[in-house]
ROTI-542198 format. One record per residue (C-alpha): y, x, z. Coordinates in steps of 0.001 Angstrom, whole numbers. Layout:
<nodes>
<node <Y; X; Z>>
...
</nodes>
This chain:
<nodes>
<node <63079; 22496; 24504>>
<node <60194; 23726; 22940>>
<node <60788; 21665; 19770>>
<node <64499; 22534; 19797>>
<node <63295; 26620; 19291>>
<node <61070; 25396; 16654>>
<node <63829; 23440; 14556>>
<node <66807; 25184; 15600>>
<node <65156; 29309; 14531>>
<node <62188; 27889; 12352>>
<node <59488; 28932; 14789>>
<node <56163; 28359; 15101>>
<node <54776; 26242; 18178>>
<node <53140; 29093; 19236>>
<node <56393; 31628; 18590>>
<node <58311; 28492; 20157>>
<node <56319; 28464; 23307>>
<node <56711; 32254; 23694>>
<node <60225; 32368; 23103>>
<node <60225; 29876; 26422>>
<node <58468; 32562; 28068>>
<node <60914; 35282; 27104>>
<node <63896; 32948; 27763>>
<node <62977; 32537; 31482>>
<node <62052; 36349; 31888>>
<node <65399; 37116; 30421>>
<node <67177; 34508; 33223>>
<node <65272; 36304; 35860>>
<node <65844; 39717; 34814>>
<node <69832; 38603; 34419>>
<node <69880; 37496; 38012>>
<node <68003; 40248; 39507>>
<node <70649; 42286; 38249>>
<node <72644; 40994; 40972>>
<node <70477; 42484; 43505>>
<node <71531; 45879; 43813>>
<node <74640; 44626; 43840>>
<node <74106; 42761; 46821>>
<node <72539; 45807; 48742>>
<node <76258; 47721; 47698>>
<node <77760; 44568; 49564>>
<node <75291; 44868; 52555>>
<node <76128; 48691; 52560>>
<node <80118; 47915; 52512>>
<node <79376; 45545; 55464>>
<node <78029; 48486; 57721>>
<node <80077; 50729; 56898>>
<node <83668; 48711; 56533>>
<node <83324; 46050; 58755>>
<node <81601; 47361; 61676>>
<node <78341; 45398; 60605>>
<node <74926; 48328; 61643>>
<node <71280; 47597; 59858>>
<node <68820; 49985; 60680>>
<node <67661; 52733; 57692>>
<node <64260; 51559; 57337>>
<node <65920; 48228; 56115>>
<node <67634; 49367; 53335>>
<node <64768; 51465; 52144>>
<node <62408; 48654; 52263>>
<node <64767; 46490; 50175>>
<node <65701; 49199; 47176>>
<node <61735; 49620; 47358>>
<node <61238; 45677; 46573>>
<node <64632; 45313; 44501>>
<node <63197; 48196; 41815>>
<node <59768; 46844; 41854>>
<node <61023; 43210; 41288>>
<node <63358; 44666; 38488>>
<node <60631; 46970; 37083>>
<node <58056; 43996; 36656>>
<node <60442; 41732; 35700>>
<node <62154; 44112; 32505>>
<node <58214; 44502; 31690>>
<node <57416; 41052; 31600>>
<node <60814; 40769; 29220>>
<node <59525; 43079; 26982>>
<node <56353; 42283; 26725>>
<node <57583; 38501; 26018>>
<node <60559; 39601; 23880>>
<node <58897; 42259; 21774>>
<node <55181; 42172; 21931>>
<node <55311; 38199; 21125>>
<node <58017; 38898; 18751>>
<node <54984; 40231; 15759>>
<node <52404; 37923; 16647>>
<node <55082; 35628; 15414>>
<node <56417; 37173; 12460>>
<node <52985; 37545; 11485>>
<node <52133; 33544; 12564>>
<node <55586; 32711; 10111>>
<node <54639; 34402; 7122>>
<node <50977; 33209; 6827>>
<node <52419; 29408; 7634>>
<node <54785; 29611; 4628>>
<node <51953; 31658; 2928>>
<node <49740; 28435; 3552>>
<node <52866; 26143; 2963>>
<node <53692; 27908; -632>>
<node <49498; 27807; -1627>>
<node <49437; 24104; -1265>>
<node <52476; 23010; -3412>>
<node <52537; 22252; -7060>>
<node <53682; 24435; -9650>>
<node <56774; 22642; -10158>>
<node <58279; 24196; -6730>>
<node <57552; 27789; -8459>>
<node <59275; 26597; -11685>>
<node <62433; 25595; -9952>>
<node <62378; 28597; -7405>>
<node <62623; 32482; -8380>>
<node <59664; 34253; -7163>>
<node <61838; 37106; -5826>>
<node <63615; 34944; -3957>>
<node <60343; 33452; -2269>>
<node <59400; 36521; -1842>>
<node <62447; 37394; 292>>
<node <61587; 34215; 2571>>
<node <58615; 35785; 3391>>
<node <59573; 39265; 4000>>
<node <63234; 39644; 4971>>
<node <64190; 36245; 6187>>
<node <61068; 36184; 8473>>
<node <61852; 39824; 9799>>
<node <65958; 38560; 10517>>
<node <64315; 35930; 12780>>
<node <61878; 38764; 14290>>
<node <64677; 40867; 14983>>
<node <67185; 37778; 16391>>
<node <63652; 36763; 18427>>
<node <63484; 40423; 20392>>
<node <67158; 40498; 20824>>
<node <69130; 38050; 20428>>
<node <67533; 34652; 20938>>
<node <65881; 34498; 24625>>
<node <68876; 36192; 25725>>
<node <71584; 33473; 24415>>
<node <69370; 30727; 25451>>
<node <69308; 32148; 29068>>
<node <72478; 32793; 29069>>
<node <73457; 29232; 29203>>
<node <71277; 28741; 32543>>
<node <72595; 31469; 33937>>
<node <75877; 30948; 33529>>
<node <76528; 27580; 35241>>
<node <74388; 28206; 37669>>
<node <77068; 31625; 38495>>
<node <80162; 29256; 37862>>
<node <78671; 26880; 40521>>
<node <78033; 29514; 43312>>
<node <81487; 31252; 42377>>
<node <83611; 28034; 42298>>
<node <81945; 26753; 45301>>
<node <82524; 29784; 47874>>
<node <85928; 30176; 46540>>
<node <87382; 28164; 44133>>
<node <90122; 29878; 43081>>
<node <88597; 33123; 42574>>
<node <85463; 31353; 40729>>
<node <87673; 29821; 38580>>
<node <89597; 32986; 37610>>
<node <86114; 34424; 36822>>
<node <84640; 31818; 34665>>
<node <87693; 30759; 33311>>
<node <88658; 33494; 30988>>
<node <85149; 33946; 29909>>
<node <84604; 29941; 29039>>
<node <87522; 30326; 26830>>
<node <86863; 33627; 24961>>
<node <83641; 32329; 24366>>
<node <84973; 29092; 22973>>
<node <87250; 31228; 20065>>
<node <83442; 32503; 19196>>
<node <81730; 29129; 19023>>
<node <85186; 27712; 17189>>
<node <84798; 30183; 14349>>
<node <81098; 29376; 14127>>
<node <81556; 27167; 10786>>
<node <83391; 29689; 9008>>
<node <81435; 32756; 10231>>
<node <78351; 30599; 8895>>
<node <79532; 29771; 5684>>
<node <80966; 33243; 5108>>
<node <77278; 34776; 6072>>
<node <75805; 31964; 3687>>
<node <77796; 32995; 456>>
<node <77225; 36976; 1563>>
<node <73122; 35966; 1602>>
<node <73346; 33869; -1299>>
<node <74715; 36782; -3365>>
<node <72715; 39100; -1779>>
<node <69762; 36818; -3195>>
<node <71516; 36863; -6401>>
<node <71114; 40409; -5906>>
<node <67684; 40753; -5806>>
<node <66994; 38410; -8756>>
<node <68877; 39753; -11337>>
<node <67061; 43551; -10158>>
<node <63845; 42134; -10206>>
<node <64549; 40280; -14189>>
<node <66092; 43829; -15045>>
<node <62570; 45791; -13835>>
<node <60498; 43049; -15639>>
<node <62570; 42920; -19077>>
<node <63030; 46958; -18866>>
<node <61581; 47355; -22888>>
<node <63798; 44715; -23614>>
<node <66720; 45856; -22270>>
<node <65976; 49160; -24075>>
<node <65191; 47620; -27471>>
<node <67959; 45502; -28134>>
<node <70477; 48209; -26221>>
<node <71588; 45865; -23580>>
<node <71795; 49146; -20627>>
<node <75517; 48999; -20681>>
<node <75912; 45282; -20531>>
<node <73362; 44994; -17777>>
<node <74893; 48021; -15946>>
<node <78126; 46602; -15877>>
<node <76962; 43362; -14823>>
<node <74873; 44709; -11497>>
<node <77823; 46571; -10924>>
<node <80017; 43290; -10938>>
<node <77403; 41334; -8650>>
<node <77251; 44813; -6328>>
<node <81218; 44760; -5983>>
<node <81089; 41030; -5115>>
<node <78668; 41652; -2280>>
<node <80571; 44540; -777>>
<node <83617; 42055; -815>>
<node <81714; 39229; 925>>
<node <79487; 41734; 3012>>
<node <83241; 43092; 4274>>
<node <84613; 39111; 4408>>
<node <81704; 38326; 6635>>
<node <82352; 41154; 8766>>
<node <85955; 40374; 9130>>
<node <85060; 36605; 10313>>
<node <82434; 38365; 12851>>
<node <84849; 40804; 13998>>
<node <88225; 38994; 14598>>
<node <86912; 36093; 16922>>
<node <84840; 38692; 18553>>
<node <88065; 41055; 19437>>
<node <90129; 37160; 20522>>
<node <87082; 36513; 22672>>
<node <87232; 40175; 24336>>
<node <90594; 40338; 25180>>
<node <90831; 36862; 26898>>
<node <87623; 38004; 28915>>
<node <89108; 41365; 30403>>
<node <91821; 38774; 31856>>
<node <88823; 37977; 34176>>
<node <88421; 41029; 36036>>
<node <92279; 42202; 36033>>
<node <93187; 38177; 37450>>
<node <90195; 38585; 39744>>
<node <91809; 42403; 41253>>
<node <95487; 40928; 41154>>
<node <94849; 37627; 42778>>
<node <92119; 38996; 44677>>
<node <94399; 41428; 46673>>
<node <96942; 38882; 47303>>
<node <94411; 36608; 48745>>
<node <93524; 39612; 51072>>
<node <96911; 40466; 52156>>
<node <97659; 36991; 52876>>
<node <94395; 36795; 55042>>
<node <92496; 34143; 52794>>
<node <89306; 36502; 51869>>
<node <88210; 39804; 53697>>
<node <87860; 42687; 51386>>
<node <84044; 42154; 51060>>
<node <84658; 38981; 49332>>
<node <86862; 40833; 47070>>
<node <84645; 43254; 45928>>
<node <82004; 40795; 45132>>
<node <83618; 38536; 43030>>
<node <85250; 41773; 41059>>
<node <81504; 42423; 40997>>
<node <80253; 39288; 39851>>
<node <83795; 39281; 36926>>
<node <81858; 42649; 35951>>
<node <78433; 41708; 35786>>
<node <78858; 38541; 33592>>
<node <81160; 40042; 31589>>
<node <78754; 42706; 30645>>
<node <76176; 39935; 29898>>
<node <79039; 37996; 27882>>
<node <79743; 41029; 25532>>
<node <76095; 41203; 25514>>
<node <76001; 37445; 24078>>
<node <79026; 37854; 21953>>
<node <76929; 40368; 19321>>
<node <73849; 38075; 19725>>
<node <76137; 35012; 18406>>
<node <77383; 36757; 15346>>
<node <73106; 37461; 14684>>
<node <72356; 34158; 15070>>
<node <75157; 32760; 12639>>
<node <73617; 34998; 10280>>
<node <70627; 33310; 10790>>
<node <71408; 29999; 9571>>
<node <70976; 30484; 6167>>
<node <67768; 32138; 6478>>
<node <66862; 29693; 8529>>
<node <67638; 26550; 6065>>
<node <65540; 28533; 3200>>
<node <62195; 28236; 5550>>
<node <62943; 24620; 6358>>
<node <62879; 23995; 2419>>
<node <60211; 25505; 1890>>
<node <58307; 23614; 4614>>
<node <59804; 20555; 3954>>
<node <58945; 20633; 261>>
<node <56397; 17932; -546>>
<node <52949; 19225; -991>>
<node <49882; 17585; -3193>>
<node <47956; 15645; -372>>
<node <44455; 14842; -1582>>
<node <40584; 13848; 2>>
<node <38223; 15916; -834>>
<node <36052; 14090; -3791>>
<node <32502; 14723; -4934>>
<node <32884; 14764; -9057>>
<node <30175; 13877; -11061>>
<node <31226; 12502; -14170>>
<node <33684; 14301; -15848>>
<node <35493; 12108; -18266>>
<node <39190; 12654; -18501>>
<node <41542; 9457; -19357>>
<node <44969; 9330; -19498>>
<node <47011; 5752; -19429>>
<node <50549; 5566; -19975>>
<node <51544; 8860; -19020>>
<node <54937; 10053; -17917>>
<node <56266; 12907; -16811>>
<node <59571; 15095; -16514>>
<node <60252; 18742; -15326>>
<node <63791; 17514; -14154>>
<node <65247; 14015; -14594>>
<node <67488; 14535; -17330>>
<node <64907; 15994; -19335>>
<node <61758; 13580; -20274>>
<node <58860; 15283; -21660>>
<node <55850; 13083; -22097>>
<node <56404; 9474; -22542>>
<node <53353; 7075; -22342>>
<node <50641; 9338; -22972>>
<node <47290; 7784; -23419>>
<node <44137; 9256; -24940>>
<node <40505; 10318; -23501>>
<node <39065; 13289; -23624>>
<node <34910; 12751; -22803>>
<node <32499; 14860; -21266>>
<node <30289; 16903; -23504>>
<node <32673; 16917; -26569>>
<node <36035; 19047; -27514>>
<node <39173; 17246; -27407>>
<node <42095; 19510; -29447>>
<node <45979; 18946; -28469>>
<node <47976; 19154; -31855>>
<node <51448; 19016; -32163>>
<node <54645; 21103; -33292>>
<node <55856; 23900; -30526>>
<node <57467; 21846; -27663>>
<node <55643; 18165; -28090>>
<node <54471; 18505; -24612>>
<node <50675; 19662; -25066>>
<node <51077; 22180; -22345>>
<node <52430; 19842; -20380>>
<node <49683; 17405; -20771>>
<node <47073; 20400; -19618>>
<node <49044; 21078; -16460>>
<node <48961; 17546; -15453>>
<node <45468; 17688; -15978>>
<node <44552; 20290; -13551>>
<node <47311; 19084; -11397>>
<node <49245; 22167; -11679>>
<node <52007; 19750; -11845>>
<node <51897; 15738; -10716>>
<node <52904; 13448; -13167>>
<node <55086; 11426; -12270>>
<node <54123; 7614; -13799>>
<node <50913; 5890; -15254>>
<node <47944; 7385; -13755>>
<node <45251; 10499; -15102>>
<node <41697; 9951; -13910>>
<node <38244; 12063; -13638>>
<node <34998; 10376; -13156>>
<node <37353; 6859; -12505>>
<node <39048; 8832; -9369>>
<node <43396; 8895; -10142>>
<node <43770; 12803; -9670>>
<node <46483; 12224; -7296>>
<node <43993; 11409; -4651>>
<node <41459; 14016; -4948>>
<node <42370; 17753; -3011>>
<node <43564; 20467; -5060>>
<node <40302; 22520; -3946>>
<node <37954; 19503; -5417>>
<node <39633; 19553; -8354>>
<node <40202; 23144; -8968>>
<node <36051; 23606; -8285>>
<node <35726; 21281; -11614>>
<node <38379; 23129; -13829>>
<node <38825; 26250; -15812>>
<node <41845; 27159; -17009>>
<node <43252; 29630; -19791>>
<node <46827; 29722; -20190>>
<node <48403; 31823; -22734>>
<node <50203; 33500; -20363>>
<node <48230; 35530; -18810>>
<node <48297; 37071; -15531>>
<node <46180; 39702; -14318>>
<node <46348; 41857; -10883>>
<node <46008; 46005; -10463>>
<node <43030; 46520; -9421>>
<node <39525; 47070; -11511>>
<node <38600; 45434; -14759>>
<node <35332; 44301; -12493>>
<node <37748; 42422; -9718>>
<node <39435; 40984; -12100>>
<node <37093; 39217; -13831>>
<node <35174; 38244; -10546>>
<node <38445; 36391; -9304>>
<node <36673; 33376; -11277>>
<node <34085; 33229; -9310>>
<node <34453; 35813; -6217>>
<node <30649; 35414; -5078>>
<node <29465; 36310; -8239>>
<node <27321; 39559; -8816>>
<node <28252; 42411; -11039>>
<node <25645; 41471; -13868>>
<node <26990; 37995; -13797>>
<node <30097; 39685; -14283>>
<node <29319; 41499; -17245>>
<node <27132; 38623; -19042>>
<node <30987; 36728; -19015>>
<node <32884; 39802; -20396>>
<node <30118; 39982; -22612>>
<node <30594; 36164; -23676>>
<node <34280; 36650; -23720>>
<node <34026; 40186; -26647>>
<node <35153; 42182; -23347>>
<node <32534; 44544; -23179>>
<node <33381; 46557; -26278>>
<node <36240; 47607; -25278>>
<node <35794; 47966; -21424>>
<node <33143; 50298; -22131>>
<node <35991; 52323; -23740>>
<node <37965; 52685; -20752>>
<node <38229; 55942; -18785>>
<node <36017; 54324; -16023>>
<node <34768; 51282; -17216>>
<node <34642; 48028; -15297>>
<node <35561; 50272; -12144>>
<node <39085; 50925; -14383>>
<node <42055; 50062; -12428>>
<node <44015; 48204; -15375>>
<node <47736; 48747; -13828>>
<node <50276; 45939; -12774>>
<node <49386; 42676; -14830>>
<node <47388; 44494; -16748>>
<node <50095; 46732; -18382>>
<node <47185; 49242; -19710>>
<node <45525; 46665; -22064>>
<node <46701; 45293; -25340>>
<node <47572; 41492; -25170>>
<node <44386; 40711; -26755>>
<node <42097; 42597; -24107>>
<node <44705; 40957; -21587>>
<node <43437; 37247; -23193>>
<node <40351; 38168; -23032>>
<node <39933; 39142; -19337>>
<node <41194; 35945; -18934>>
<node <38658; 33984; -20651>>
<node <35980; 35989; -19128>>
<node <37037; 34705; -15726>>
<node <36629; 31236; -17158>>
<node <33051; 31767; -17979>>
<node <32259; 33493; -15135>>
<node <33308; 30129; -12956>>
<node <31467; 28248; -15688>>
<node <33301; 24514; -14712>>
<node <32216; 21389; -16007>>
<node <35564; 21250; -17465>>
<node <37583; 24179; -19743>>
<node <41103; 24048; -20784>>
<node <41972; 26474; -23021>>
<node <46212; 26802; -24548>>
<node <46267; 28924; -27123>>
<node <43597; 31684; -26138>>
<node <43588; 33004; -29947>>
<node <47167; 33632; -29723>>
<node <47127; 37246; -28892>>
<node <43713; 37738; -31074>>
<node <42946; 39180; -34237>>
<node <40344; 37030; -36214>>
<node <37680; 38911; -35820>>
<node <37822; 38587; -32240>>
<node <38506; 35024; -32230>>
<node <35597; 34503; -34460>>
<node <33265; 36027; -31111>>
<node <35158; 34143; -28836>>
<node <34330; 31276; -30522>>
<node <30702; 31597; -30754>>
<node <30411; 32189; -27384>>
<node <32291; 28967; -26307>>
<node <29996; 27045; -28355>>
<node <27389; 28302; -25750>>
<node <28935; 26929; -22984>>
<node <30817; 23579; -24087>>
<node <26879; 21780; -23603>>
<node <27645; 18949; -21116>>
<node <31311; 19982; -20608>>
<node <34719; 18751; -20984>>
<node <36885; 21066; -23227>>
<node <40411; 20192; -23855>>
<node <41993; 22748; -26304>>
<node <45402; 23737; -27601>>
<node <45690; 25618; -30723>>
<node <48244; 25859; -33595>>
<node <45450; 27426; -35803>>
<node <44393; 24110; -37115>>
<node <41229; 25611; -38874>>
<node <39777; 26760; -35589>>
<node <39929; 22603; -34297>>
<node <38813; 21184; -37415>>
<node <35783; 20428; -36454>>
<node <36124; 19567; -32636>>
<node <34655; 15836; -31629>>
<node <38663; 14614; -31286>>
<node <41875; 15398; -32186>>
<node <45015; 14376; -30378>>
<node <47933; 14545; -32625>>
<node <51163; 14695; -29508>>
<node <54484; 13966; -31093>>
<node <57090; 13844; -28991>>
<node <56070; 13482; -25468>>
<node <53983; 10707; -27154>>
<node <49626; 10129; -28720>>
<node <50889; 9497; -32368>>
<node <47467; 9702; -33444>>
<node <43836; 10389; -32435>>
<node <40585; 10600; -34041>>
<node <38509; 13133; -36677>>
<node <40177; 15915; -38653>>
<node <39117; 13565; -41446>>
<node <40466; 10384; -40412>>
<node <44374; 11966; -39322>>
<node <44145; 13573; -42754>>
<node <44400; 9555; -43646>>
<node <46438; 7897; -40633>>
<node <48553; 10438; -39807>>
<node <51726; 11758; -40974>>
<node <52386; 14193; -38499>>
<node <49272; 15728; -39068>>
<node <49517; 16067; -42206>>
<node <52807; 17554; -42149>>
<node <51319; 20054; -39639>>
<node <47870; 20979; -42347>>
<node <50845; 21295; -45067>>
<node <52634; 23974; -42860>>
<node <49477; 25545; -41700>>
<node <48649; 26183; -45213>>
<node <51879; 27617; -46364>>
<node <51616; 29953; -43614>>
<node <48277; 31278; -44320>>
<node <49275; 31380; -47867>>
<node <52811; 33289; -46956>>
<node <53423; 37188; -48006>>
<node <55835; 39781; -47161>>
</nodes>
């Protein structure tokens, strides 16, 4: 059973195990229900049919009957709700863990918003179905039976009038479960859509503004806001209407129960004790039907929810043994790779890229250099030939060993609000604040961080929104020397700089490339002129490789990219 919880509401073992325990507190607490019940028909005995049981008796047993029900509602609640946040807490650091070991790819195909919603709301629907709704339907289905069998066996025909009615209204309710699912499926999937198109709206705000797009966007959130109101009130409707079947066909319990009941009693076939507890027992799991009925309509919601965690921890991760690296030559061979299947991107790559020298990536905008850099630092796996360090195929070394070896600057850059100090220190998190400053110092940071209000204890806003997109860069490159790996990939860190700023960032690399491998991209083919290698990619493929000197010769498509180079240093407005 226990693995049935954890496929079934994407639990945890742990969250599984405890639901167990809240499942059988729930089955007690619905059966000691019945108990003052029973001391009503023990009273009605005495006092109807002659029956005489001392006071002390029935003191003693409400005593134990309200201390039995006491402790068992606190064990429930403890098991229901207590249990309930250690495992929405256990859920969201698994897919926390789950999300940190797979490859970029999974981000590029997923929107972070809606990850994000995974973790937060999905996880607290299955916290909220876990205190409520869960133990209680699971019980319910031991409980049950086990009722229908005491029932039908004392007296068939009233048992059967009593379960009857309820095992068919609660059959309209599991018969509608398909469509209630798929109608809370396309009511989450909007409301998803929802969230996404909010989020991009937030993010591209200046955009928006610049180019005058508020009305168009307005009216388009308005659109996706009508058609969740619609679903949100189609879902409803597909909750509601089996719900209302189911009820009606249950009250036939209790009025067949009084009606037959009281011809049975006439005609001498039950005494009026009998009566009263099977209109009893048609009350009590009625109550506990209706009680299951809402939980149903919670747990159909679930589904969807549900199926977004099993992605998520189904998705394949990068597997990997840890590796010592010592060498750090890079070679490609026959490298392929795709972001989707429809779409090739590198085709056959081959080139290597040696320790202590500077390999450049040349190429026109879209060749697949980037691409080639991701692979690299298995951001991304490729997905044919094979990409080696030290002789080792990448594929089998852990992300951690690798990502000890590598530092990476991407042109996009991505910073977090907090100081300029933390910020930098996220490339190396045990280092100390003067080996902080020595790589903003490397990186031409410390000119303008001593400008800021507080310095390197400046809190630098979301992504760095309070820095210029050259300050940005260069925070970013700072963390890169502050890890100080044997190997550097740089894309395009002079993209956001003005020259005299590349110019220092530049000097300063020279420092460090001693004994290292550096891969570079750059479309500023003066700044790679004199690197040990250049790559020229054409594409998805190594057209070329060799001296600045020697593509001048063998190369047309570096040549044609010099020619354009020059014109655009030479252009004017």
């Amino acid at each position: 059973m226990r693995k049935w919880l954890e496929r079934r509401f994407a639990l945890t073992p742990q969250g599984a195990g405890d639901t167990m325990k809240a499942i059988l507190a729930s089955f007690l607490v619905s059966l000691s229900a019945y108990a003052p019940a029973c001391l009503l028909l023990l009273v009605i005995d005495d006092f109807v049919l002659g029956h005489h049981r001392p006071a002390a008796f029935y003191i003693v047993l409400s005593i134990v009957i309200l201390v039995v029900i006491l402790i068992l509602m606190f064990i429930e609640y403890d098991s229901m709700y207590n249990t309930t946040y250690r495992e929405s807490a256990n859920l969201r650091i698994e897919i926390a863990d789950r999300l940190n070991r797979l490859p970029l790819s999974y981000f590029s195909r997923h929107d972070m918003s809606d990850l994000t919603q995974t973790i937060m709301s999905d996880v607290e629907a299955i916290e909220h179905a876990m205190s409520h709704s869960i133990p209680k339907f699971v019980a319910f289905f031991f409980y049950f039976p086990l009722l229908a069998v005491m029932l039908i066996g004392y007296n068939w025909k009233l048992g059967l009038i009593v379960i009857v009615p309820i095992a068919l209204g609660y059959g309209l309710i599991a018969l509608s479960k398909r469509v209630q699912i798929r109608m809370n499926k396309k009511y989450y999937l909007q409301l998803r859509k929802n969230s996404e198109s909010f989020q991009e709206a937030i993010e591209n705000a200046q955009e928006i503004r610049s180019f005058g797009l508020n009305k168009t966007l307005r009216s388009g959130l308005n659109a996706q806001m009508e058609e969740s109101e619609k679903l949100h009130l189609l879902s409803e409707i597909t909750s509601a209407i089996p719900l209302l079947l189911s009820n009606i066909v249950m009250q036939l319990s209790l009025a067949l129960v009084i009606i037959v009941g009281i011809n049975m009693m006439i005609n001498g076939e039950i005494s009026i004790l009998v009566l009263i507890a099977y209109i009893i027992a048609a009350l009590k799991i009625k109550e506990a039907v209706d009680t299951i009925s809402e939980n149903v309509s919670e747990l159909y919601y679930l589904d969807a929810r549900i199926e977004r965690i099993n992605d998520i921890r189904s998705a394949e991760v990068q597997e990997g043994q840890d590796t010592e690296i010592s060498s750090c030559d890079i070679s490609l061979q026959d490298v392929t790779f795709a972001y989707n299947e429809d779409t090739p991107v590198l085709n056959g790559v081959t080139f290597e890229a040696k320790q202590d020298e500077v390999t450049a990536l040349v190429g026109v905008s879209g060749c697949g250099k980037t691409s080639i850099l991701r692979l690299i630092s298995r951001l991304y796996d490729y997905d044919g030939g094979t990409i080696t360090i030290d002789g080792k195929d990448i594929q089998g070394i852990s992300t951690n060993s690798l990502f000890k070896k590598v530092s990476i600057v991407f042109q996009d850059v991505t910073l977090f609000n907090t100081s300029v100090m933390e910020n930098i220190r996220l490339g190396d998190k045990n280092a100390s604040d003067a080996q902080v400053m020595e790589a903003a110092r490397l990186a031409g940071c410390d000119e303008f961080i001593s400008k800021l209000p507080e310095g390197y204890d400046t809190k630098i806003g979301e992504n760095g929104i309070t820095l210029s997109g050259g300050e940005r860069q260069r925070l970013s490159i700072a963390r890169a020397f502050l890890k100080d790996a044997p190997i550097v990939i740089l894309d395009e860190i002079a993209a956001a700089l003005d020259v005299e700023n590349e110019k220092k960032i530049q000097d300063s690399l020279n420092q460090l490339i001693a004994g290292k491998t550096v891969i570079i991209i750059s479309h500023r083919l003066k700044s790679v002129e004199h690197v040990n290698k250049i790559v020229v990619i054409d594409a998805g493929k190594v057209e070329a490789s060799g001296t600045h000197e020697e593509l001048l010769d063998t190369s047309p498509t570096y040549q044609k990219l010099v020619k354009n180079a020059t014109l655009a240093e030479q252009f004017m407005y």
